[in-house]
N, C-alpha and C positions, 0 to 999 in steps of 0.2 A: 438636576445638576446643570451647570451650565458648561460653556463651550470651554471655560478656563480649564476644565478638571482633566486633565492628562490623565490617558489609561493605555499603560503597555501591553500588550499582548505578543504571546512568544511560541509559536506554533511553526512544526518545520511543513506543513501543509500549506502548499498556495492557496488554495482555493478556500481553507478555514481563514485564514489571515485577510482575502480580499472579503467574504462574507461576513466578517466581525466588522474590521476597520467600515463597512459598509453601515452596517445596523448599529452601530456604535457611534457611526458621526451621524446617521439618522435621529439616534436619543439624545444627541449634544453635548458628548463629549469630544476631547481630543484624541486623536489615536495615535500610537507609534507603536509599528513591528518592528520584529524581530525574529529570524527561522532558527536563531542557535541561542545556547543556554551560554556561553562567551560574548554574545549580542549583545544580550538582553541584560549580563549585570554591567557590561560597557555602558547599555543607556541609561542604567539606572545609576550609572556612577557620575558620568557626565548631566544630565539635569533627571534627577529623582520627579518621578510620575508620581500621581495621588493614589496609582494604585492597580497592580498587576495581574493579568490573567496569563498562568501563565502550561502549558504543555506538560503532562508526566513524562514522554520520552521523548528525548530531541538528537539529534544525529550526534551528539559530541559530550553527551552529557547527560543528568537526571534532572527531569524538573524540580524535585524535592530537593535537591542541593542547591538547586535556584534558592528557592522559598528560601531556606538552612541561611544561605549565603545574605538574601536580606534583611534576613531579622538580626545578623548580628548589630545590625544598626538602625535599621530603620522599623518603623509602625505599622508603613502603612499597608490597605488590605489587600492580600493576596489572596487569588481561586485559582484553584489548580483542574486543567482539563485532563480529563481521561478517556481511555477509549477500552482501559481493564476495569472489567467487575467488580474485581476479588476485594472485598470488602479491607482486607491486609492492607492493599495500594491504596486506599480512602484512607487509615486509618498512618499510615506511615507521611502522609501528604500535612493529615492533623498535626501532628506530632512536632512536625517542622517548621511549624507555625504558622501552615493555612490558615485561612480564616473559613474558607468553604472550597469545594469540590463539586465540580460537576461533569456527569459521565456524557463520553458521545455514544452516538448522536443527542443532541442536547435539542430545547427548541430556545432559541435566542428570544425571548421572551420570558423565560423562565431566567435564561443567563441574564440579564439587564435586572431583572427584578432582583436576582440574589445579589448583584456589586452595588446596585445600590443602597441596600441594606447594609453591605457592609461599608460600604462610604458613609452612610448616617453613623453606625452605631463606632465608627472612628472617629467624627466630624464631634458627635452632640461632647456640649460642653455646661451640663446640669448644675446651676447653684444650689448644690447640697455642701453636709459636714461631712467632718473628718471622723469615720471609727475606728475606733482603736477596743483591741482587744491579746490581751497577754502577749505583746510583744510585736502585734501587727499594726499596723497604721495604714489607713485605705482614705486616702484624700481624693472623694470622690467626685468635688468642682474639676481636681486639677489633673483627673486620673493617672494620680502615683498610686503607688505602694511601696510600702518599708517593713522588713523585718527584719527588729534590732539594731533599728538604723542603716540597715542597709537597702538602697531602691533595690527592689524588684520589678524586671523585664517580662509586663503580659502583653500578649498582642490585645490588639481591639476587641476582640471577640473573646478573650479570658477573660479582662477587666468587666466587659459588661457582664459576664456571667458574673463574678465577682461580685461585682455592683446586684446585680439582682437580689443576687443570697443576702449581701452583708444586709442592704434595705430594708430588709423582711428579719434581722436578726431574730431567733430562734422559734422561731414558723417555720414548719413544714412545706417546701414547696413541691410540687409532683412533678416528675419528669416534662409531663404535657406545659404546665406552668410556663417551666424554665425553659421549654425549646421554641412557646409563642413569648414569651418576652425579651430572647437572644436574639432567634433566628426568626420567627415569623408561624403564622398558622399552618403553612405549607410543610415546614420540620416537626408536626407536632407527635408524631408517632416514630420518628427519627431518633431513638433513646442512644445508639453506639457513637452519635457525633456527640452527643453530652455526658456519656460514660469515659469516651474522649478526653473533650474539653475539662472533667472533673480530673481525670489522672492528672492532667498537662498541670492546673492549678496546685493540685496537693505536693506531686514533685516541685514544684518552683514555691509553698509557702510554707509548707509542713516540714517541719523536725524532721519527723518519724513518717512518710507517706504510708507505711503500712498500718499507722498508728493514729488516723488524722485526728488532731487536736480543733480546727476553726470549721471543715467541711464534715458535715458528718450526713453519715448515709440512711434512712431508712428504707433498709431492700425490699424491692419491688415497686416504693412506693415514689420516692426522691429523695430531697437532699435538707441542709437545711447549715445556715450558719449559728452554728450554737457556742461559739467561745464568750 
């Protein structure tokens, strides 16, 4: 990535904020802090960063209503820091349309690798076709989706799962598969962020989410685009 690529980071921690902003203009990006979750949608209102790191709990607010609050408009990728376990606050972080999560103590090495990742898999822009199937439309050069005509809103990280499954239409792919092709070899045993990521999809493409029609499951094994 180069020096151009703007990344927010929103931590009410001084000492996280001067160690990021540190290692972070070391791997050549640009950084802007922010210690409150009022900050942080301020700077992203006044010029939009390529992509947010941003705090679970901040003195004035939720980091997850951060997230909530960017995705009613914007794409780009969000990782949320935590400093709780509990696997709920990882999964309530997904929901709101993280793209990743990473707990403290973290090793900034590991955090550089995973925003990049999701800087690529926001960035790449693949000369493939458009699938269509009963009613869905997955233009996967322009990464749309439509169903019934109407666009549907996936963050970076849905669509490429999306994209994964649709590519491979009705192949079986195995959870390990689909979390080195998303997310990387490092998530390959990682099954609750792409049990996750498959909820977040069927709610936002599916009729019936309890009834999935395009994503369909085989338990234990993985998933598989069968429309």
């Amino acid at each position: 990535m180069s020096g151009s690529t703007r990344i927010l980071v929103c931590d009410d921690e001084p000492q996280i904020l001067r160690a990021l902003r540190l290692v972070l203009g070391e791997a050549g990006f640009e950084v802007v802090t922010s210690a409150t979750a009022g900050a942080a949608l301020d700077a992203v209102a006044v010029r939009p960063p390529d992509a947010a790191i941003v705090d679970l709990v901040l003195p004035d607010g939720d980091g997850v209503e951060v997230c909530r609050q960017i995705r009613e408009w914007s794409e780009m990728p969000v990782l949320v820091l935590s400093a709780v376990g509990e696997e709920a606050q990882k999964v309530r972080a997904l929901n709101a349309g993280a793209d990743d999560y990473v707990t403290k103590p973290f090793a900034t090495a590991e955090l550089i690798a995973r925003l990049r990742a999701a800087l690529r898999r926001a960035q790449a822009k693949p000369d493939e076709p458009i699938v269509v199937a009963h009613g869905l439309e997955i233009d996967l050069a322009a990464h749309s989706v439509r169903r019934d005509g109407e666009e549907v809103h996936l963050t970076p990280t849905e669509f490429q799962l999306l994209r994964t499954l649709a590519r491979e239409r009705g192949r079986l792919l195995t959870h390990a598969t689909l979390l080195r092709a998303v997310w990387g070899p490092a998530y390959e045993d990682d099954t609750r962020v792409l049990r996750t990521h498959i909820a977040n999809l069927r709610r936002k493409l599916e009729p019936e989410p309890t009834r999935p029609r395009y994503i369909k499951t085989d338990p234990g094994i993985g998933y598989r685009f069968s429309a």
